[in-house]
C-alpha positions in Angstrom: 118.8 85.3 132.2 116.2 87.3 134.1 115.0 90.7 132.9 117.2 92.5 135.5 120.1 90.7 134.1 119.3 91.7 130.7 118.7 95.5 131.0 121.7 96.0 132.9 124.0 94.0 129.7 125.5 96.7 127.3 125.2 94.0 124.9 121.0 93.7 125.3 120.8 97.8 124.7 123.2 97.6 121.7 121.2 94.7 120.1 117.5 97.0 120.8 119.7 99.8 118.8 120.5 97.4 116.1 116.7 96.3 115.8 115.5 99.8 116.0 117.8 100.9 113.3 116.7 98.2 111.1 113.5 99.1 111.5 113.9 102.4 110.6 115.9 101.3 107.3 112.8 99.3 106.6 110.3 101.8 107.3 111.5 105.1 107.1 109.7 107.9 108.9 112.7 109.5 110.9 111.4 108.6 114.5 112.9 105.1 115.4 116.5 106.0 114.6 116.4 108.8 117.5 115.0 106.0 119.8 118.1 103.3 118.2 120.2 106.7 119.2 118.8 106.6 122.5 119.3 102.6 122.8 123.0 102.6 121.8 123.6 105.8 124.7 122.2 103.6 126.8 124.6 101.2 125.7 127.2 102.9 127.2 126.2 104.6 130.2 124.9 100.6 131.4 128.6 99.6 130.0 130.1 102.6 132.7 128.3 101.3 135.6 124.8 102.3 135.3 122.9 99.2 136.6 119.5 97.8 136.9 116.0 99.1 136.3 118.4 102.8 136.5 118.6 101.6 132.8 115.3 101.6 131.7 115.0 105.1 133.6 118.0 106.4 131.6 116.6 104.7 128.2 113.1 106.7 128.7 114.9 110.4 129.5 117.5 109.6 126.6 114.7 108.9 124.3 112.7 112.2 124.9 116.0 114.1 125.0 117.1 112.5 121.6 113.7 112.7 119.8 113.4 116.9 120.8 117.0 117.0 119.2 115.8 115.2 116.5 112.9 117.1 115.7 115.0 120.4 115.8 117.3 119.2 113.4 114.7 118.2 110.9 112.9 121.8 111.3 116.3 122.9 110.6 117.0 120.9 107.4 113.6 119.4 106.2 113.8 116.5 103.7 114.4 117.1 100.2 111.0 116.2 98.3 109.7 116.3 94.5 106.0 117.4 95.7 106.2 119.9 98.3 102.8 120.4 98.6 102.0 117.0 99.2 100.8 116.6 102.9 99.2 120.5 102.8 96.0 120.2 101.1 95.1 123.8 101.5 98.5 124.8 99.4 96.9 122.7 96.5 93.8 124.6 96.8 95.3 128.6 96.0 94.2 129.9 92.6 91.6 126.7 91.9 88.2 127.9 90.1 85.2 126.9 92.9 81.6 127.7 92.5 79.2 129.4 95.1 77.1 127.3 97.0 75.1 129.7 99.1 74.7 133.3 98.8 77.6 135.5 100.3 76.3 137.4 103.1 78.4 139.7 105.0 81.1 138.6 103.7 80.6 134.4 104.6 79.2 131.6 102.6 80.0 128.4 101.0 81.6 126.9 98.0 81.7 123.7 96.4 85.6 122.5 95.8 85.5 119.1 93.8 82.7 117.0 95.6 83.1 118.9 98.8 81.2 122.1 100.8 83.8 124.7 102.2 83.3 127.6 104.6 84.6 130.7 102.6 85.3 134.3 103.0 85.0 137.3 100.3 83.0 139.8 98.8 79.3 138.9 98.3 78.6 136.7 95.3 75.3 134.9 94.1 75.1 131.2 94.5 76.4 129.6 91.3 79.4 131.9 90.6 82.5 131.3 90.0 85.6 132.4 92.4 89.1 131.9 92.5 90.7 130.8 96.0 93.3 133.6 96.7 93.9 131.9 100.2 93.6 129.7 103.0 92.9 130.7 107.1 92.4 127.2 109.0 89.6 125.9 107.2 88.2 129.0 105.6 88.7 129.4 102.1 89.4 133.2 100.9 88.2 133.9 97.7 87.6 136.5 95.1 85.3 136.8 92.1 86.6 135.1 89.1 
């Protein structure tokens, strides 16, 4: 069978779902079962007539269409989780103790969070006191004096 032959058979597109939704099962990250979506539409448009390398065309636009759904109805209904917090670092930092690296000048300096320097914001404090972080702006920490 040459590869025109198979991307224009229904049954090649059905079996590139199958494979994509097994291998969503068996790594779950919510991306491959919009593309097994996409695979099994394809399915059916080659199986009304759609012919040839138009299938791979209609595969690629089918795959962007059903991943942009996809992503709207997982901002709609985010996965249920235990820990939150988990992939948002700067969540886990709000109301931890840090101490002050450098002097706070106007306003800016630096603290020491764990083993790590951070760019911080807040009133002016000596080096070596202690702050609480009241919150985060990009990669500024905001604190206050503890």
């Amino acid at each position: 069978m040459t590869s025109a032959e198979l991307i224009a058979s229904p049954f090649a597109w059905l079996a590139l779902g199958a494979l994509l939704a097994a291998a969503e099962i068996l790594a779950p990250g919510l991306f491959l079962i919009w593309l097994a979506g996409a695979a099994l539409a394809t399915a059916l448009t080659v199986a009304m007539g759609l012919g040839g390398w138009w299938s791979l065309v209609a595969f690629a636009a089918l795959s962007v269409v059903a991943v942009l759904l996809g992503k709207r109805v997982i901002a709609r209904h985010p996965p249920m989780t235990d820990r939150p917090g988990l992939n948002r670092a700067a969540d886990r930092m709000l109301g931890v103790l840090v101490t002050v690296e450098t002097d706070f000048a106007g306003g800016r300096g630096r603290v020491r969070v764990g083993d790590g320097g951070w760019p911080a914001r807040g009133p002016d404090l000596p080096a070596g006191a202690l702050a609480r972080v009241v919150a985060v702006e990009g990669g500024t920490l905001v604190v206050e004096p503890a």
